[in-house]
C-alpha positions in Angstrom: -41.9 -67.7 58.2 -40.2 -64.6 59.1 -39.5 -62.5 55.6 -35.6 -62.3 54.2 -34.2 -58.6 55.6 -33.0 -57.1 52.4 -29.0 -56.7 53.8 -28.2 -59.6 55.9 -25.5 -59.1 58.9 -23.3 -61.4 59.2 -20.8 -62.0 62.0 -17.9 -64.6 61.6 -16.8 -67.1 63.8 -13.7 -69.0 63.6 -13.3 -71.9 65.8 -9.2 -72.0 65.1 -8.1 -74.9 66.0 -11.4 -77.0 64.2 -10.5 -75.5 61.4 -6.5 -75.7 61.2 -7.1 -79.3 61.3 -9.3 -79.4 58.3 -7.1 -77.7 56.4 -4.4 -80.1 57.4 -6.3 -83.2 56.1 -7.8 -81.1 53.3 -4.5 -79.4 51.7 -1.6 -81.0 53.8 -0.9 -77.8 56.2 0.8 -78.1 59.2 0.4 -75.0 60.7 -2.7 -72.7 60.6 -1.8 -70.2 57.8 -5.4 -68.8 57.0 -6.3 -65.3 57.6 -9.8 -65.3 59.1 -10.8 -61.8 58.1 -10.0 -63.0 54.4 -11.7 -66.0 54.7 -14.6 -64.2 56.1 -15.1 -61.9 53.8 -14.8 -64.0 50.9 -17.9 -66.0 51.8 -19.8 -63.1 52.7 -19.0 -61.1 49.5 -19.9 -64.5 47.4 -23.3 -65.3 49.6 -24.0 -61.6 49.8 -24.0 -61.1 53.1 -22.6 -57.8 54.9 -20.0 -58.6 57.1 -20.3 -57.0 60.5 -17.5 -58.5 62.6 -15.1 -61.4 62.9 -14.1 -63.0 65.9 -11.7 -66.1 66.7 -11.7 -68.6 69.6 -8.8 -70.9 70.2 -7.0 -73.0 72.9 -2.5 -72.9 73.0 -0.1 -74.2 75.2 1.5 -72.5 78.4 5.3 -71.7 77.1 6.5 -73.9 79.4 4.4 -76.5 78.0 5.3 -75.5 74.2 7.2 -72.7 73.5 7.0 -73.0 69.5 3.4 -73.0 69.4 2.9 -70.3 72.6 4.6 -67.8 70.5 3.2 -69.1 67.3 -0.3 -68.3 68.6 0.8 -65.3 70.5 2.1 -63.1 67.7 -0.6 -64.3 65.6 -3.3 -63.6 67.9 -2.3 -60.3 68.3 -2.4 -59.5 64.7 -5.5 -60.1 64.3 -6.4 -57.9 67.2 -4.5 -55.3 65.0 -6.5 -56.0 62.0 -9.8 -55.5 64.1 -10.6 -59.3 64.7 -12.0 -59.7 68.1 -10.2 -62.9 70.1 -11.2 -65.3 72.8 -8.3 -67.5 74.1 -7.5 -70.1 76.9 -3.9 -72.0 77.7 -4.5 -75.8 77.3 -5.2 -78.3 79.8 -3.0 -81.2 80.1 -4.2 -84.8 81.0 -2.5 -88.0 80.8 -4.4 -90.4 78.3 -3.4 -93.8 77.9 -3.0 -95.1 73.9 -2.1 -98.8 73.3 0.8 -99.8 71.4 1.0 -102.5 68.4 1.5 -106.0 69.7 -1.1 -105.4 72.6 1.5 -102.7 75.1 0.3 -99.8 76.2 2.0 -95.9 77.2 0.4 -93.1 79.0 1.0 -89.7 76.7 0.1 -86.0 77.7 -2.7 -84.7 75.9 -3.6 -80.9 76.0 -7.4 -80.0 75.7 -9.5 -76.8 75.0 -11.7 -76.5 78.4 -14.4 -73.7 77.9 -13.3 -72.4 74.1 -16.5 -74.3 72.1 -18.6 -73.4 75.3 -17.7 -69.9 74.6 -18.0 -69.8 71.0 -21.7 -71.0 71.1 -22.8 -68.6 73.9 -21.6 -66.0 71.6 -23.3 -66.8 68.9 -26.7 -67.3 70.8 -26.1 -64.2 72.6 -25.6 -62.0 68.4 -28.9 -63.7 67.9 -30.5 -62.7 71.2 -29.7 -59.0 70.8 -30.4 -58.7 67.1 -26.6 -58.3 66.6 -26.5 -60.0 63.0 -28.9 -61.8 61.1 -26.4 -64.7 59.9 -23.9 -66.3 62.5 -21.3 -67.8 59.8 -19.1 -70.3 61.8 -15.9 -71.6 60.5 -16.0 -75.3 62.5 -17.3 -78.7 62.1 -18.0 -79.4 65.5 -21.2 -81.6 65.6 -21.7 -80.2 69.3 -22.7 -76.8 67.8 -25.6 -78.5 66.6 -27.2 -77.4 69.6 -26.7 -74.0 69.0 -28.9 -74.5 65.6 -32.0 -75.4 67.6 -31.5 -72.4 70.0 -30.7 -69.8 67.5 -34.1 -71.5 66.0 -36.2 -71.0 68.7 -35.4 -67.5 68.9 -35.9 -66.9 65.6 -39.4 -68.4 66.4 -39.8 -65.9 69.5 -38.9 -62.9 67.9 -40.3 -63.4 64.3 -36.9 -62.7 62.8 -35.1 -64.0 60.1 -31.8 -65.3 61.4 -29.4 -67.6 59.3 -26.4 -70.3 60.5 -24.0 -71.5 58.3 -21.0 -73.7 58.3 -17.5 -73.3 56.2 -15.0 -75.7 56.3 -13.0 -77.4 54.1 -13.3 -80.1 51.3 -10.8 -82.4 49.2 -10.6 -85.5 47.8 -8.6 -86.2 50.8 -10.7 -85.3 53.6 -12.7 -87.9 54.6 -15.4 -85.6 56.9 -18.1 -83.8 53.9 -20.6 -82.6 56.6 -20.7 -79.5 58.5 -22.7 -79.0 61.5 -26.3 -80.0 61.2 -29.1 -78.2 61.2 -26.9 -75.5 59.2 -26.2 -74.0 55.2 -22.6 -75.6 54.6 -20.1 -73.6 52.2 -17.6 -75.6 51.1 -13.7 -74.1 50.6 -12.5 -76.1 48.1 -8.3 -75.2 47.8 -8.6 -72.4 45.5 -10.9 -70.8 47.8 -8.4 -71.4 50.9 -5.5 -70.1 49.1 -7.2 -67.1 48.6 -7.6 -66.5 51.8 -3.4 -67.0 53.2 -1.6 -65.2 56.3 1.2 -64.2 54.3 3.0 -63.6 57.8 5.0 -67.1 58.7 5.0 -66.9 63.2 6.8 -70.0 63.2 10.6 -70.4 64.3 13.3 -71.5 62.0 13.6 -75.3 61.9 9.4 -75.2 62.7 7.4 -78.1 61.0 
């Protein structure tokens, strides 16, 4: 086994929308108030990890599909472009999904999806393994698909005889139902102290938002 590096790199990655809703079930959110260089840094100050770089991946609506949350996530996203946080964003696809009603009916909503945003998110990760970028990928998500990224980001750890380390935040209440983060990885759990920490103190939403 490859031996521990004595300072371990670490790059963040935030998969935003993964993790808003967490905190929503967790702590009763309802909009995504974290700040991800915060959150970041806490866990890698607390694991003892140097943090390298933070970047953020997330999916929003067209304005003229949702105005509230197109400039929610605009002015947001660009502050944490001003506080050095590298971002990676698409506009949503719609599709119409059918959901059945109580009493056996049946309507046809909208439903907006993130095309390309987790396929992003793990080529970037295996790409900061790769090149030798960091030694821990610290991702912010419990999206089970990037479980697939833990057996790559093994196998070059095998090929290069190099000490390379995922882990998963997210968080954890009595009221959130989902305790696992992605497998195949070291899970740190935010409990709500540990969120609250870690606040946007800037409030992007409109008067009369939810």
């Amino acid at each position: 086994m490859p031996a521990e590096p004595p300072v371990k790199r670490a790059i963040a990655f935030f998969d935003g929308q993964n993790l808003f809703y967490a905190a929503k079930y967790a702590f009763g959110y309802t909009w995504p108030n974290y700040n991800p260089r915060l959150l970041a840094q806490s866990v890698c100050t607390a694991k003892g990890w140097q943090l390298q770089e933070t970047r953020f991946y997330t999916g929003f609506p067209n304005p003229q599909d949702d105005a509230f949350w197109n400039h929610f996530w605009t002015a947001k996203l660009a502050q944490m472009g001003r506080e050095g946080i590298r971002t990676y964003s698409r506009h949503l696809k719609y599709r119409n999904q059918t959901v059945m009603l109580p009493g056996g009916g049946s309507t046809t909503v909208l439903v907006g999806s993130e095309k390309g945003i987790d396929v992003r998110l793990a080529l970037d990760i295996v790409a900061v393994a790769r090149d030798g970028t960091c030694d821990v990928a610290l991702i912010f998500s419990q999206d089970q698909d990037l479980s697939e990224v833990a057996d790559e980001v093994r196998a070059i750890s095998v090929q290069q005889a190099r000490w390379i380390k995922l882990a998963c935040a997210f968080p954890t209440s009595p009221t959130y139902p989902n305790t696992r983060g992605i497998h195949k990885t070291e899970w740190v759990r935010l409990d709500r102290a540990a969120y609250d920490a870690c606040l946007d103190t800037r409030d992007y939403r409109a008067r009369g938002a939810p």
